[in-house]
C-alpha positions in Angstrom: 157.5 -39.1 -14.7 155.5 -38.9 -17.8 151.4 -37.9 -17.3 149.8 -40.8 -18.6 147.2 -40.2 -21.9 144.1 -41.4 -19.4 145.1 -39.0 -16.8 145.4 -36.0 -20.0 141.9 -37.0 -21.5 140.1 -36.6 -18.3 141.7 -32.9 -17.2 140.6 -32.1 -21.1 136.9 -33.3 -20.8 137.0 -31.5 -17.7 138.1 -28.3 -18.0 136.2 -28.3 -21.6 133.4 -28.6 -19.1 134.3 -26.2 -17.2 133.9 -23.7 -20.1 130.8 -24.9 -21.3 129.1 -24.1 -17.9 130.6 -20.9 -17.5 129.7 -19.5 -21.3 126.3 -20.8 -20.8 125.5 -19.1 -17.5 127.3 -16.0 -19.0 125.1 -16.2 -22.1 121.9 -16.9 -20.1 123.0 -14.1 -17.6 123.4 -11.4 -20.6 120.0 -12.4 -22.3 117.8 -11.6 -18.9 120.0 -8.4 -18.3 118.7 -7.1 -21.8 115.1 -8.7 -21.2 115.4 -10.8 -24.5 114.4 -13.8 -22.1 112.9 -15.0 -19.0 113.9 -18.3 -17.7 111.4 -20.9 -17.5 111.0 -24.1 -15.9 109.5 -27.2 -16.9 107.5 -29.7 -14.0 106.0 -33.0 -14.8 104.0 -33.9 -11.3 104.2 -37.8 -12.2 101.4 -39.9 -10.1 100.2 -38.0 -7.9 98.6 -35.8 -10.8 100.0 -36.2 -14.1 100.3 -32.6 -15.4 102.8 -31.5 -17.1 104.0 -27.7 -16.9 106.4 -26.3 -19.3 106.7 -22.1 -20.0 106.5 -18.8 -18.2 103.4 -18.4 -16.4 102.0 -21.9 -17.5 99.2 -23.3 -15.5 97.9 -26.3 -14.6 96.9 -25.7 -11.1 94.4 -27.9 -9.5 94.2 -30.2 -13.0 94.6 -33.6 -13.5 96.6 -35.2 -16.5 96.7 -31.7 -18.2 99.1 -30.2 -20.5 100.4 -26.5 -20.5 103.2 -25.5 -22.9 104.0 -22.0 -24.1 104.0 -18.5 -22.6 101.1 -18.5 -20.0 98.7 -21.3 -21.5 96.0 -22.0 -19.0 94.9 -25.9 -18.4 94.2 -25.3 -14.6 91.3 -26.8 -12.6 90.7 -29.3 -15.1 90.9 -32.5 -16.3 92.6 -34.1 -19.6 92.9 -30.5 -20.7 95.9 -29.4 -23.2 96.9 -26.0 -23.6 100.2 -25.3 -25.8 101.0 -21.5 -27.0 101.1 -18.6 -25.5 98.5 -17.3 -23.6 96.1 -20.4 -24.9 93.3 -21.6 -22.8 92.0 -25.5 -22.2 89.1 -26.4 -20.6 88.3 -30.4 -19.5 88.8 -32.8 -22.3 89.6 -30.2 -24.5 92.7 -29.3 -26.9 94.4 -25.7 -27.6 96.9 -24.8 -29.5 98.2 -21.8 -30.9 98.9 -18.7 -29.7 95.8 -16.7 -28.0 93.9 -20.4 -29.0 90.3 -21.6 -26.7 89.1 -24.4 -26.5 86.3 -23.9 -24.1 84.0 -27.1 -24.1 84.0 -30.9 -23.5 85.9 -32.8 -26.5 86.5 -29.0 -28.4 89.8 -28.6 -30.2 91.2 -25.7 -31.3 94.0 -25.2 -33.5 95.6 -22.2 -34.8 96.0 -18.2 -33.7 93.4 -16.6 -32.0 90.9 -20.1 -32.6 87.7 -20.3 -30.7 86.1 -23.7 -30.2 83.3 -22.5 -27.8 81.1 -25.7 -27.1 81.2 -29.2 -26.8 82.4 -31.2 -29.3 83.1 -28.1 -31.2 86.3 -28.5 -33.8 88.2 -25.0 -35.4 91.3 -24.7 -37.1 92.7 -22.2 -38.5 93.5 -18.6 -38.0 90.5 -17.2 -36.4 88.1 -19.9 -36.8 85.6 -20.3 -34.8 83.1 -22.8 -34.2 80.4 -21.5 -31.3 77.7 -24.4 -32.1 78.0 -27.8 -30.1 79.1 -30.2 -32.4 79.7 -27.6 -35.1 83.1 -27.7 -37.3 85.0 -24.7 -38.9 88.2 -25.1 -40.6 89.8 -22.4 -42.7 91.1 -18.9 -42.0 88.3 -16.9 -40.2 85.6 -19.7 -40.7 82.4 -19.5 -39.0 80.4 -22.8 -37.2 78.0 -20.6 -35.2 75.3 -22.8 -34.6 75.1 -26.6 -33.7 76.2 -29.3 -36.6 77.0 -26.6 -38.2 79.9 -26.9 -41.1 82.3 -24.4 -42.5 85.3 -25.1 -44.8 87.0 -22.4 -46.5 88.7 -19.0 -45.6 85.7 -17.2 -44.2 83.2 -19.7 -45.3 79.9 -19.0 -42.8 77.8 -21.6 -41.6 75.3 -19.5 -39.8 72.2 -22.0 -38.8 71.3 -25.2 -37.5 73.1 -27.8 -39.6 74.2 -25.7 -42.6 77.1 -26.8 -44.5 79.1 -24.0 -46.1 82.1 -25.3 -48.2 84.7 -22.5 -50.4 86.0 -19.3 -49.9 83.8 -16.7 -49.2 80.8 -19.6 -49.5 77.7 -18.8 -47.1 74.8 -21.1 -45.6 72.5 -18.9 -43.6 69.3 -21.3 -43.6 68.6 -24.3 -41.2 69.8 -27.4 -43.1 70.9 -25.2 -46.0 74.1 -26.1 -47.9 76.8 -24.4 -50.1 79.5 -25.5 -52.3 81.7 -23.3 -54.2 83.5 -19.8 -54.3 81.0 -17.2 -52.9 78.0 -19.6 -52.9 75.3 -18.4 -51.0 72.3 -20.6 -49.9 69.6 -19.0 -47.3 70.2 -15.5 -48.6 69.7 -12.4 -46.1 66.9 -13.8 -44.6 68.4 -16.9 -43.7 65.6 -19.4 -45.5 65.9 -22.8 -44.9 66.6 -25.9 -47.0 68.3 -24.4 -49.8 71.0 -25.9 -51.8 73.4 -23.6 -54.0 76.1 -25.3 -55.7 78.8 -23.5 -57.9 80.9 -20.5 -58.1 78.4 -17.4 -57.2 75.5 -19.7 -56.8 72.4 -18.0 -54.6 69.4 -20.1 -53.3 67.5 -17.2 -51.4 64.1 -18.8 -51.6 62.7 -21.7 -48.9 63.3 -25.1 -50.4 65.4 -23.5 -53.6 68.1 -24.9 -55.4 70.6 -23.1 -57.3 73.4 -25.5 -59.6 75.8 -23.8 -61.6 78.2 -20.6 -62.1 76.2 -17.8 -61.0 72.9 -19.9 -60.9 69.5 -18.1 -59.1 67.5 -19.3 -57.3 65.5 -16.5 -56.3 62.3 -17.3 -54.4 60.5 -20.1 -53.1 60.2 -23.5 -54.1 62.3 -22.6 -57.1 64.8 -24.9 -59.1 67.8 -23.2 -61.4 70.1 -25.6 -63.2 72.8 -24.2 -65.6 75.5 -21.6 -65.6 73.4 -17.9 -65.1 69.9 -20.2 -64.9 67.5 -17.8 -63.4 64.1 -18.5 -61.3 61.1 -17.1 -59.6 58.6 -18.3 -57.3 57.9 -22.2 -58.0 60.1 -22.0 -61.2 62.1 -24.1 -62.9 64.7 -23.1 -65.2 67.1 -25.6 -66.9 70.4 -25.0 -69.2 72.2 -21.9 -69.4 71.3 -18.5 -69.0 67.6 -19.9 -69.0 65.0 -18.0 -67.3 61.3 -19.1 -65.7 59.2 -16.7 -64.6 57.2 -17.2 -61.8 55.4 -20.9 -62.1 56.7 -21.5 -65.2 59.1 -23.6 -66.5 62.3 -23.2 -69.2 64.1 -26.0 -70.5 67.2 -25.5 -72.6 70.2 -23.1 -73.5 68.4 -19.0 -73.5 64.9 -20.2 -73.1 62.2 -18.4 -71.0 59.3 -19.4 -69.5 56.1 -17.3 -68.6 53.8 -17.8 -65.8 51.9 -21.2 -66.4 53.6 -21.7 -69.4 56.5 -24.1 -70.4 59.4 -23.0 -73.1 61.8 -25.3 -74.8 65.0 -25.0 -77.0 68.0 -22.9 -78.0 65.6 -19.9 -77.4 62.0 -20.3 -76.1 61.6 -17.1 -77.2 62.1 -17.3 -81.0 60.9 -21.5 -81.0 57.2 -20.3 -81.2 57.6 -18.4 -84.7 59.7 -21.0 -85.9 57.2 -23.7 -85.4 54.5 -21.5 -86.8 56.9 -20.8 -90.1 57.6 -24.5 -90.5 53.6 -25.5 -90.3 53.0 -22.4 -92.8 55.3 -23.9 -95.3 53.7 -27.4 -94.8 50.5 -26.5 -95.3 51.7 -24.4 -98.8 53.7 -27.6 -99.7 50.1 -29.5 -99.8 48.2 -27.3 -101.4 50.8 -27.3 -104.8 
């Protein structure tokens, strides 16, 4: 009696089966004997809890509705925490992920290796960003939100006072409610003065209240206002167009000019303008005496 092709499929799938199972647990059992693997286990608690464990060593031990995935992530005694990456930590209502990643704050998310989003509300991502001010935001490789509102965007852009805004590589805002934007912009300077604006590549605001605008614009003390690529200030100065330069309380408007204390220079050179105006009236006054 002939086997019947039904009969001939089945034994196939069966025994192809059979070999499946055995290579897999031969495979499995050859990748623990050389420790290139540990088996891991995956455990969704459904409604009595909601968490969902998934990785060696993952934790979500006396949590509700938390998340840990990875190589022992940490989301226990929580609530709504999500840990995913090895060795990442989530506290309540708060997001981590990445390897070595903390998120350690109500409604902080961290994102990316070794992150740190150390208060409420606090937001980091990238490599080593950190954002340690509640509310504060730092986004870039090793960006720096250290105080609260603070703002960092950039690869190690530092926003290192109350509600300073740092935005470019490199850029720096060390003065409460200070601001830079641009490539190595500095506003606050080493002493961290507060409500200065430097905007630019290289821009410096180092005075109180100063504002720097340009490539390599100064600002250097207080009070002072430089406009223009290499515009250059001093106290309560005001320098305007490139490579211009007031003294302190003076003002210089245009492209090289200079002003003096108390005194106000205009043109292509503020210098030079002076003599030239004298020449021209000379030559007038020649003109109607002919």
């Amino acid at each position: 009696m002939r086997p019947s092709f039904a009969a001939t499929a089945r034994t196939r799938k069966a025994l192809q089966f059979a070999l499946l199972s055995t290579a897999s647990f031969v495979a499995l059992a050859a990748l623990i004997s050389a420790g290139r693997a540990t088996p891991f286990f995956c455990d969704d608690t459904g409604p009595s809890t909601f968490n969902f464990t998934c990785g060696s060593n993952a934790l979500t031990a006396g949590s509700t509705a938390s998340t840990a995935v990875g190589d022992g992530p940490d989301a226990q005694n929580a609530q709504n925490a999500t840990a995913i990456g090895a060795s990442a930590t989530a506290t309540s209502f708060a997001t981590a992920v990445g390897e070595e990643a903390r998120a350690i704050g109500s409604n902080s998310t961290s994102i990316g290796q070794l992150s740190r989003a150390n208060a409420g509300d606090a937001t980091a991502v990238g490599q080593a960003a950190t954002a340690n001010g509640a509310s504060s935001t730092a986004v870039g490789q090793t960006a720096h939100a250290n105080f609260s509102q603070a703002s960092a965007f950039g690869q190690n852009a530092l926003a290192l006072a109350t509600q300073a805004t740092a935005v470019g590589a490199g850029s720096q805002a060390s003065g409460a409610q200070s601001s830079a934007f641009g490539v190595n912009s500095n506003a606050g300077g080493a002493a961290g003065n507060a409500g200065t604006t430097a905007i630019g590549q290289g821009a410096q605001a180092d005075g109180t209240n100063g504002t720097a605008v340009g490539q390599v614009a100064h600002a250097n003390s207080d009070n002072a206002t430089a406009i223009g690529q290499g515009a250059t200030t001093g106290f309560n100065a005001t320098a305007v167009g490139q490579n211009a330069f007031a003294n302190s309380a003076s003002t210089a408007l245009g492209r090289n000019s200079a002003g003096e204390r108390d005194r106000r220079r205009c043109g292509w050179n503020g210098r030079n303008n002076k003599r030239q105006q004298r020449g021209r009236g000379r030559r007038g006054r020649a003109r109607r005496l002919q």
